[in-house]
C-alpha positions in Angstrom: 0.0 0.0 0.0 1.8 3.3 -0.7 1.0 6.3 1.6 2.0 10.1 1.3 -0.2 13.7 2.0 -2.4 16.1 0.6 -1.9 18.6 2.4 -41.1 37.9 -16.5 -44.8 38.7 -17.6 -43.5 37.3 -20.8 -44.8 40.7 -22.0 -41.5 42.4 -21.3 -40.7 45.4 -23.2 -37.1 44.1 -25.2 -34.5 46.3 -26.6 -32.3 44.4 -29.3 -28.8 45.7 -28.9 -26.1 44.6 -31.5 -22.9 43.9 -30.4 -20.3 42.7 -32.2 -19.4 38.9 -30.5 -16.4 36.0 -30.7 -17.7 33.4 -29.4 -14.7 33.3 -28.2 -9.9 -1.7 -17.8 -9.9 -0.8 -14.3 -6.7 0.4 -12.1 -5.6 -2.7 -10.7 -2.7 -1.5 -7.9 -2.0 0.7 -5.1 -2.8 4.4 -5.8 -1.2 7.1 -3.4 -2.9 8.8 -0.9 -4.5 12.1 -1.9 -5.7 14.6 0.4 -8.2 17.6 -0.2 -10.2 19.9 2.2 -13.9 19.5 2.7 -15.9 22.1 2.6 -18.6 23.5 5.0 -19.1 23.1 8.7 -18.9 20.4 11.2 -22.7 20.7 12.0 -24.5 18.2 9.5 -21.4 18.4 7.4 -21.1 15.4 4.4 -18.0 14.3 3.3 -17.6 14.6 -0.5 -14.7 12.4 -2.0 -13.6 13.0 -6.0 -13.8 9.4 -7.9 -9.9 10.1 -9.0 -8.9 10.1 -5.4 -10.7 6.7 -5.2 -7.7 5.2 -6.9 -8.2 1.5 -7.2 -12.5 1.8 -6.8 -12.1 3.5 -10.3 -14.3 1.9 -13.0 -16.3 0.0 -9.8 -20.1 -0.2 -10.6 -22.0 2.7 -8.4 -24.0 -0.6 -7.0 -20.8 -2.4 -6.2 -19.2 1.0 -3.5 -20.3 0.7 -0.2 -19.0 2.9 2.9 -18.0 1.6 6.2 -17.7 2.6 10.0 -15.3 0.6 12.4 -16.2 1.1 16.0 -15.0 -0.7 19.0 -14.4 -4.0 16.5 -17.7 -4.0 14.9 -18.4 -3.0 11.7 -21.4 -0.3 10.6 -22.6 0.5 6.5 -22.9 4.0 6.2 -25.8 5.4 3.6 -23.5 7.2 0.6 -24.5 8.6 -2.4 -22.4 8.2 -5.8 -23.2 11.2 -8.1 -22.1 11.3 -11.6 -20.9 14.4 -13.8 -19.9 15.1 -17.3 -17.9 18.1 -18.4 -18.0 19.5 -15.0 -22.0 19.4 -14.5 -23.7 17.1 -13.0 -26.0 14.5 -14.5 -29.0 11.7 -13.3 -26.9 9.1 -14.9 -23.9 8.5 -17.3 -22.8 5.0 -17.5 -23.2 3.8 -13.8 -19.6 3.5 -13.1 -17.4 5.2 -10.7 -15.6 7.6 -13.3 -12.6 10.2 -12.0 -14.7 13.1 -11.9 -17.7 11.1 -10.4 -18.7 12.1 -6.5 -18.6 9.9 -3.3 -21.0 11.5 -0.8 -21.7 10.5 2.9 -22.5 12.2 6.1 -19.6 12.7 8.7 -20.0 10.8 11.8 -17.4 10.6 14.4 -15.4 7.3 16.0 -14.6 5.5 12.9 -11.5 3.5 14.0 -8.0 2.5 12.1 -8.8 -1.3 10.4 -5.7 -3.3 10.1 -4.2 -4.7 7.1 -7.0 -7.4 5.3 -9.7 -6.7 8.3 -12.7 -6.0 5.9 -16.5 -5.8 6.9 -18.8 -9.4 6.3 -19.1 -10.1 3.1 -16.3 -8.3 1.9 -13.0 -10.3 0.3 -9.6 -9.2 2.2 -8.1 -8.4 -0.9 -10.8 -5.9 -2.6 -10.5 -2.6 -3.8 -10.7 -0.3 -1.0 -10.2 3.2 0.0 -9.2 4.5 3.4 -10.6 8.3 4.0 -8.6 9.4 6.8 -10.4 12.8 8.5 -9.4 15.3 10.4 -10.5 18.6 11.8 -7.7 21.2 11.8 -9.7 22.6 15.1 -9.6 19.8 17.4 -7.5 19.4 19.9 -5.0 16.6 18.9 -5.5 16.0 15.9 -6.7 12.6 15.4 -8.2 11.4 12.6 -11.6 9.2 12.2 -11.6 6.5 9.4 -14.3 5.6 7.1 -13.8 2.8 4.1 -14.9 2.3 0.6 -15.0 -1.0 -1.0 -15.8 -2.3 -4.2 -17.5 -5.6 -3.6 -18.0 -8.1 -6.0 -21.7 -9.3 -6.7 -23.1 -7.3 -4.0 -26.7 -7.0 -3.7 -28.4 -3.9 -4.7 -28.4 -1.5 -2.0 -31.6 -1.2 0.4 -33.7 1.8 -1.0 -33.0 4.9 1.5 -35.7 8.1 1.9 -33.9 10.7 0.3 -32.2 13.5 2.5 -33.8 16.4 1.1 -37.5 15.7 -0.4 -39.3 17.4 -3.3 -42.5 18.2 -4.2 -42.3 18.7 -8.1 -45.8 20.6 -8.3 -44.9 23.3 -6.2 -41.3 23.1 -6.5 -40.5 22.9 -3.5 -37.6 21.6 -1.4 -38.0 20.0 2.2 -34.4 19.6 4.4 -34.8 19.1 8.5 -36.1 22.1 9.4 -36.5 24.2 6.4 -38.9 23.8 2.9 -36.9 25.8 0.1 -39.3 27.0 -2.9 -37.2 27.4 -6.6 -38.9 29.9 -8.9 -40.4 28.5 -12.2 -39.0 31.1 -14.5 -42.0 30.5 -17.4 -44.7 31.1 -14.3 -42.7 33.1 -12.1 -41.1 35.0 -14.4 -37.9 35.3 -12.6 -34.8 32.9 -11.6 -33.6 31.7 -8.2 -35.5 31.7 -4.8 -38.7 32.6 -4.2 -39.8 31.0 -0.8 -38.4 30.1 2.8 -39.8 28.4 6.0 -38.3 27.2 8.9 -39.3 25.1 11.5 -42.1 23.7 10.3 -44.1 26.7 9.9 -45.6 27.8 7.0 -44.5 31.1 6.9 -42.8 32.1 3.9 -40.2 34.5 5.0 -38.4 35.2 1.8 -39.0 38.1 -0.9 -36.6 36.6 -3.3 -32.7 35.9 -3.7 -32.2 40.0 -5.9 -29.4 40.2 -8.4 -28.4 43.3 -9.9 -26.3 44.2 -13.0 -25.6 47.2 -15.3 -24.7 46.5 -18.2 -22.2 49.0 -20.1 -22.6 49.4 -23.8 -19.6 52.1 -24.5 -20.2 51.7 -28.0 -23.6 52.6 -27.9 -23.1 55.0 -25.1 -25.9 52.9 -23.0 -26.3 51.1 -20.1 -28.8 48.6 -19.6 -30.3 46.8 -16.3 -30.1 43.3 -15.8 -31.9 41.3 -12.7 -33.1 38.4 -12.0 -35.7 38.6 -13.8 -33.5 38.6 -17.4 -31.0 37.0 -16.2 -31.1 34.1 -17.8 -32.8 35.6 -21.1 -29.2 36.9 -21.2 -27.0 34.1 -20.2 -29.4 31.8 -22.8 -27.7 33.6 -25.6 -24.4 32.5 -24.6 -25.3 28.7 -24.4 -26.2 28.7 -20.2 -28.4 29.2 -18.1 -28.9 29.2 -13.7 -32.3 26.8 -13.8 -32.8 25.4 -10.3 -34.5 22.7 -11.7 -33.6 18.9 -9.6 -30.6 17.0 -11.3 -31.0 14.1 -8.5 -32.9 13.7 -6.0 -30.4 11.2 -3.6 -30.6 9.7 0.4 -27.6 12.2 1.5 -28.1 15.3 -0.9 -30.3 17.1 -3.6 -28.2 18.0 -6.8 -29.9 21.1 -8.8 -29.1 23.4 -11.6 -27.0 25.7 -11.5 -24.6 24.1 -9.4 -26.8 23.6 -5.7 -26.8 21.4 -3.5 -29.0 20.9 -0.5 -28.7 18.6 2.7 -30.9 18.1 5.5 -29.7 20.8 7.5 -27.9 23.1 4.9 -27.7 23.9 1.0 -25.8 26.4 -1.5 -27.2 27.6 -4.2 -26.5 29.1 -7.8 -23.0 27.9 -7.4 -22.6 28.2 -11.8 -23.0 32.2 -11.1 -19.3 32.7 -12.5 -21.3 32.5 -16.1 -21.5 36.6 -15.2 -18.0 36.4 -16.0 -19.0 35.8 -19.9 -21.1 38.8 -19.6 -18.3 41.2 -18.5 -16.6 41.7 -22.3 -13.2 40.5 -23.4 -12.8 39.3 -26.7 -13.0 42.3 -28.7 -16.8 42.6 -26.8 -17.1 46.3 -25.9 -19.2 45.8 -23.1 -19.0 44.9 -19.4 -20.3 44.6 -15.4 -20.8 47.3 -13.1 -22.3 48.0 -10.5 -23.8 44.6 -9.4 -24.8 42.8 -6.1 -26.9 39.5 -5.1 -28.7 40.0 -1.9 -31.7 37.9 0.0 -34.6 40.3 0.1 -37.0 39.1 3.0 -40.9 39.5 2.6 -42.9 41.1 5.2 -43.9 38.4 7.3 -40.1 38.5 8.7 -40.8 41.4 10.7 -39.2 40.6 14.2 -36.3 38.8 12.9 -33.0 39.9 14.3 -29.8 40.3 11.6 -26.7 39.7 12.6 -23.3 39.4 11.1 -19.7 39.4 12.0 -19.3 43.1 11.7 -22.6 43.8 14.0 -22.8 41.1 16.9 -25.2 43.1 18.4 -27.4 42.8 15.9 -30.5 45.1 14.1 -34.1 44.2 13.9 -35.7 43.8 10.7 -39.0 46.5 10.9 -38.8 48.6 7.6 -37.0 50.9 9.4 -33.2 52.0 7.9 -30.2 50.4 9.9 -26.8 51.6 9.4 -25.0 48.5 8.9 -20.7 48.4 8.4 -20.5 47.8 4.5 -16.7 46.0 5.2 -15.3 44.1 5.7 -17.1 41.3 4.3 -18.2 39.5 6.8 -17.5 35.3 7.4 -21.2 35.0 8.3 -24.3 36.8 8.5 -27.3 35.5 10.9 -31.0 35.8 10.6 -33.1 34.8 13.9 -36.5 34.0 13.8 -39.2 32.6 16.5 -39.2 29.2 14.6 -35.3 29.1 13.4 -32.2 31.0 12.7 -30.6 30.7 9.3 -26.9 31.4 9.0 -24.8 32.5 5.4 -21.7 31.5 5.8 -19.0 32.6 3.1 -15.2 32.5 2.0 -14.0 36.1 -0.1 -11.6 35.5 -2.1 -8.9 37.8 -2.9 -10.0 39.3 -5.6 -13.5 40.6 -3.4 -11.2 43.4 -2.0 -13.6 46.0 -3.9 -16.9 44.2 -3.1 -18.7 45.6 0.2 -21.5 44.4 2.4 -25.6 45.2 1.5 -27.9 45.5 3.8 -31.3 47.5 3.0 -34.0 47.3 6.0 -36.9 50.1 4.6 -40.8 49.2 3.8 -40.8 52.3 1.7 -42.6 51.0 -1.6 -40.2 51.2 -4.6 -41.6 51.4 -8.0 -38.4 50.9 -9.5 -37.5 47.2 -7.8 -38.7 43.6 -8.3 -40.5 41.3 -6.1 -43.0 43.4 -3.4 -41.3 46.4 -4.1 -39.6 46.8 -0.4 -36.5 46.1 1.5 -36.7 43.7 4.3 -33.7 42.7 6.0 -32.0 42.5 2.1 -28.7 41.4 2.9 -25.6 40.6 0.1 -23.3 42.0 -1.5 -22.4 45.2 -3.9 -19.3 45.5 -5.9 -18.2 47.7 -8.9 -17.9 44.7 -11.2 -18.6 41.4 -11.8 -15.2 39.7 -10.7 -15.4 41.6 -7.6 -18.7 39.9 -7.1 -18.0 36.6 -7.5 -14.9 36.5 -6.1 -17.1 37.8 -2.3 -18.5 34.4 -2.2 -22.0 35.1 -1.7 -24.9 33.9 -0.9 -22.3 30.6 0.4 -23.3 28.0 2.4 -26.7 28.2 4.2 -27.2 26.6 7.3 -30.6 26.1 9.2 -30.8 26.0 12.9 -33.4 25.0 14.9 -34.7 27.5 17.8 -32.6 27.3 20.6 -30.0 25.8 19.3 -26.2 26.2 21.1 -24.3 26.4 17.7 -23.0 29.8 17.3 -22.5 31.9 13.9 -19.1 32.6 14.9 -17.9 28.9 15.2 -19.5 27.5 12.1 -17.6 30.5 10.4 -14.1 29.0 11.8 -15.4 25.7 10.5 -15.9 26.9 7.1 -12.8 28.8 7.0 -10.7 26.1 8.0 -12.4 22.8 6.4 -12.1 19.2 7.3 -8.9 17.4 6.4 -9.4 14.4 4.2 -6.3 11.8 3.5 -7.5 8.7 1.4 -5.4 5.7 0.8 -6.6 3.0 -1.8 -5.4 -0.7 -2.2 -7.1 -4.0 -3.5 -8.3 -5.4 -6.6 -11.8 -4.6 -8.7 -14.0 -7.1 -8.8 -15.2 -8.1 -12.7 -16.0 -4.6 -14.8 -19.8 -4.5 -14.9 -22.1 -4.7 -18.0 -21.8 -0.7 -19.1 -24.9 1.3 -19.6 -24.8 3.3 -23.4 -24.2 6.6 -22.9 -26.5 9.7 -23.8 -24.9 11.5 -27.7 -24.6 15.1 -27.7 -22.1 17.5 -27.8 -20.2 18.2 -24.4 -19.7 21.8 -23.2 -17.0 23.4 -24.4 -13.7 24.3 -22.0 -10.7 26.0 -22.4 -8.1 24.4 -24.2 -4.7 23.2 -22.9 -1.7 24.7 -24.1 1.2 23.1 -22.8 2.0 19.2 -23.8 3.9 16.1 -23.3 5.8 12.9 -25.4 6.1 9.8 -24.4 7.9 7.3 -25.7 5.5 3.9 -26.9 5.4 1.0 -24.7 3.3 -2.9 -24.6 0.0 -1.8 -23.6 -0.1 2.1 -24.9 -2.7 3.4 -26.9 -2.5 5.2 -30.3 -4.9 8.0 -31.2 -5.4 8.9 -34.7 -7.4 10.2 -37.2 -8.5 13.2 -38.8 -9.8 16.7 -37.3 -12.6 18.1 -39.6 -13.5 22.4 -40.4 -17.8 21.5 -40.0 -19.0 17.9 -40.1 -16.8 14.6 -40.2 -16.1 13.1 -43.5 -18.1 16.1 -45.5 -16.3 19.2 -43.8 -12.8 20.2 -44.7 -9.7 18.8 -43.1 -8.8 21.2 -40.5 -4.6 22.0 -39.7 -3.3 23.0 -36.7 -5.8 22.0 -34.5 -4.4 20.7 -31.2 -6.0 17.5 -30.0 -5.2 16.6 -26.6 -5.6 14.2 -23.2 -5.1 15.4 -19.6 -4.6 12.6 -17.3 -6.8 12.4 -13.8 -2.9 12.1 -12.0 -0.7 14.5 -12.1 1.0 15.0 -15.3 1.1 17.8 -18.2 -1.6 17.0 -20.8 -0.4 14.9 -24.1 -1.2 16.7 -26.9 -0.5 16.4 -31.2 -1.2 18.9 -33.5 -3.3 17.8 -37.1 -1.2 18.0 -40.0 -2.0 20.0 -43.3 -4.6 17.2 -44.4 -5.9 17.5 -40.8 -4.3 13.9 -39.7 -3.2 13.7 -36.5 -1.7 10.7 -34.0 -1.4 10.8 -30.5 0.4 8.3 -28.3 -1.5 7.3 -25.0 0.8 6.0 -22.3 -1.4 3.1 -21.0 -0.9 3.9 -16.9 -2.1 7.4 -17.8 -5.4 7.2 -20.0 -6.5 3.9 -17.3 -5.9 7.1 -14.6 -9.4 8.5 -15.4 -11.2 5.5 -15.6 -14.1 4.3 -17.2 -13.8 7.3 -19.3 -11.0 8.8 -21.1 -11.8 12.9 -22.5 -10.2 14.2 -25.6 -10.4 17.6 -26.4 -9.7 19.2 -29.1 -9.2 22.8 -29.8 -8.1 25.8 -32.1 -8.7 29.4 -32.4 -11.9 30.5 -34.1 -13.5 27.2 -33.9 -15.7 26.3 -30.7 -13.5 23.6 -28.4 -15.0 20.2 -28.7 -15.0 17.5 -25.9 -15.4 13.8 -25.8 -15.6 11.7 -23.2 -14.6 7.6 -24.6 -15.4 4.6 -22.8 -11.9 3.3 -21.7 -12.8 -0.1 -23.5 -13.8 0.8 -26.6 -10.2 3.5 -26.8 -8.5 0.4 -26.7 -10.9 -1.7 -29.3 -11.2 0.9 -31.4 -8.8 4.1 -31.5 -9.3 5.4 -34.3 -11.4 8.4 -34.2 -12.3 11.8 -36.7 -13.3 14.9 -35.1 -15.1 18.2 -36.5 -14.8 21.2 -34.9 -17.6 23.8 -35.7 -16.4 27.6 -37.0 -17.4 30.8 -34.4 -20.2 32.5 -35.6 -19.3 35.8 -36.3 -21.9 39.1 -37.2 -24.1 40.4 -34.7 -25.6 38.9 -31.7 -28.8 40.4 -30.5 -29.2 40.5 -26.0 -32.4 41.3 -24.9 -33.3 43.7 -21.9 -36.0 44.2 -19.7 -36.5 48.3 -19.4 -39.4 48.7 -17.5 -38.3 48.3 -13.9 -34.5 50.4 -14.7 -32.9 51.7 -13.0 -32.1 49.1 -10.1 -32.1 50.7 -6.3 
């Protein structure tokens, strides 16, 4: 075993602006330990463990992983959750195997002991692929870890069917955790993106206005500058191939995956995690336009009068009654509190580096505002405002939410040390995989697109290596015209520099694939291939039929150039 460290109504008034737009085999042996932090806070926290740190569980059937607990000699099955992702995003289902950018989920629970060498739960062979996730919390006195397992079990029977952790009611769109019910707007009946209801504690209060985003858009070759909320948000972002639907991706017994990038537990969720898709709004490219003046913020409704905000700058704390608070706009603050009769509900968030111009919101005034969304008043609105878009994102906002039952002894302050200094997580893998499992076809379609690597690597051809060849195509394969100079290349799930060829003047190209690398990521094996003024293209090939069958023609589709026509909503500008 080898070890080491980690460390809107629809009847929306539109102005069409032009603007001139570039679009722009399974491991088999010991893998070394890797290490990453986990996010969030100790209070209902999950583990989250990447696939490519699973080392030898790679290319395991999602039936076949099971998660263990050793305490005082007696083995315990933990309930986990293996989610599956393409491109970065995540997906219901792909091909049912444990791929290197896959996700192992379970819930943290202390007093998981050290298993010796071979000591494996009933049922389990001594020699079978495991994983050993060694955790520790950088806060506790001692420092001493807790172990949990993962094996790959051979023939193991499907696992009992678990209530999921996080519940949804698909008619009203509504989310229920421990504690809170979480209502998604529907944007075609809503006519808006993002959150549009909160309860806590079993009530059925709604306490929430709406999450509130804020952009102005700067046209300097038009001389204009043009509001964007959520309300045309994603009327916007739709133009440039994304969007921020909330809609449910999975619905699983440890956590609820939704668009956009949320997730939600029992106790605690994030949302609208894919907001850095402002970034594609901010220019760059030969775009003359950009961000300014933005901010998100979480407007309450009415029915929160009483509340009590908090945050790290104000400890004391201001009620929420209509009435204008003065509020310290900085430093950001770690975390921001809202206490209510039936719950408190904490924001807890990380600024990066970049926030340094961001500043905190806060807007408490039931003066009606013809000029905003939602009821038209401020209730407790707390975010963030920064002078541009990078600023923004970079604050961290809205974070990690965290629910907390009335009376509860867990303080703001100590999640926000928690957050800031995240759980430790060491994982050692070793064993064999049991037979590879009947794969499931995968869906066709064109990936997303990412940013090509520049930077490449030779290797020299040895028994077992792969050879990727073929052509690279200017439209469609076989019909379009053979493309040169496109670079087509493979970055390995360990660390190593990408391998990358270049297609010749016919558009050939051949690409060796050391075999140790490409069996690195898996079940699947992504190629992507790129060149400037054609949209990057993305494959992601079954390990088993690379090997069977390596030949393979790609087309890579031109940038549309001309104008490209964003819509605008005018009749609620400008934005308080």
């Amino acid at each position: 075993m080898k070890s080491g460290t980690l460390p809107s109504g629809r009847s929306r008034a539109l102005l069409l602006l032009g603007l001139t737009a570039l679009w722009p085999l399974s491991a088999l042996r010991p893998a070394a330990p890797v290490a990453r932090a986990q996010a969030g806070a100790r209070y209902s926290e999950a583990l989250v463990i990447k696939g490519q740190d699973l080392g030898s569980l790679l290319g395991a059937g999602l039936d076949q992983v099971q998660v263990w607990l050793l305490i005082d000699g007696e083995w315990r099955r933990e309930v986990a959750q293996l989610d599956e992702k393409v491109a970065g995003a995540y997906v219901e289902t792909e091909d049912r195997l444990l791929d290197a950018d896959d996700e192992l989920a379970f819930n943290f629970a202390p007093g998981g002991q050290l298993a010796s060498v071979g000591q494996t739960p009933p049922g389990v062979l001594a020699d079978a692929a495991r994983a050993q996730i060694a955790v520790t919390d950088p806060l506790a006195a001692g420092g001493n870890p807790q172990y949990f397992y993962a094996f790959a079990v051979a023939g193991a029977a499907a696992p009992a069917v678990q209530p999921p952790a996080v519940a949804y009611d698909a008619t009203a769109r509504l989310f229920k955790g421990s504690g809170y019910a979480l209502g998604l707007a529907d944007q075609d009946q809503d006519f808006f993106i993002g959150v549009r209801e909160l309860r806590l504690g079993g009530s059925e209060t709604d306490l929430l206005d709406r999450l509130k985003i804020r952009l102005t858009l700067s046209a300097s070759l038009l001389g204009q500058e043009l509001a964007i909320t959520e309300e045309n948000l994603n009327d916007t972002l739709g133009l440039l191939g994304t969007d921020l639907s909330a809609d449910p991706v999975k619905i699983g017994p440890v956590r609820s995956l939704v668009g956009g990038g949320g997730t939600l537990y029992a106790q605690r969720f994030s949302l609208l995690r894919s907001l850095g898709d402002l970034g594609d709004l901010s220019g760059g490219g030969g775009i003359d336009f950009g961000l300014k003046d933005t901010r998100i913020s979480l407007d309450l409704s009415p029915a929160a009068e009483g509340a009590t905000y908090r945050d790290a700058n104000l400890v004391s704390g201001v009620k929420v009654d209509g009435k204008p608070d003065v509020v310290p706009a900085s430093p950001l603050p770690a975390w921001r509190e809202l206490s209510f009769p039936m719950g408190r509900l904490l924001i807890l968030t990380r600024p990066g580096e970049k926030a340094a111009k961001a500043s905190a919101y806060y807007k408490d005034d039931v003066a009606l505002d013809g000029n905003d969304t939602g009821d038209g008043q401020s209730w407790g609105d707390a975010g963030v405002f920064a002078p541009d878009a990078e600023s923004l994102l970079a604050s961290g906002f809205p974070g990690e939410m965290v629910v907390l039952p009335a009376g509860s002894p867990v303080t703001a302050a100590g999640l926000a040390a928690q957050y800031l200094q995240p759980l430790q997580v060491v994982v050692t893998s070793s064993g064999s995989q049991p037979a590879t499992p009947t794969r499931t076809a995968l869906p066709t379609g064109t990936l997303p697109t990412a940013v090509p690597t520049a930077v490449g690597a030779t290797a020299t051809a040895s028994p077992g290596d792969v050879t990727l060849k073929g052509t690279v195509f200017a439209g469609t394969v076989g019909s379009g015209q053979p493309l040169s100079g496109a670079r087509i290349s493979f970055q390995p799930c360990n660390p190593h520099q990408p391998f990358t060829a270049l297609s010749g003047s016919d558009g050939s190209y051949q690409l060796l694939l050391p075999r140790d690398y490409v069996i690195s990521c898996g079940a699947q094996v992504p190629i992507e291939v790129s060149k400037t003024g054609f949209a990057t293209a993305i494959q992601s090939i079954p390990l088993v039929d690379l090997f069977r069958q390596p030949q393979r023609d790609f087309a890579l589709a031109a940038v549309p150039g001309g104008k490209a026509y964003i819509p605008f909503t005018l009749k609620n500008a400008p934005r308080p």
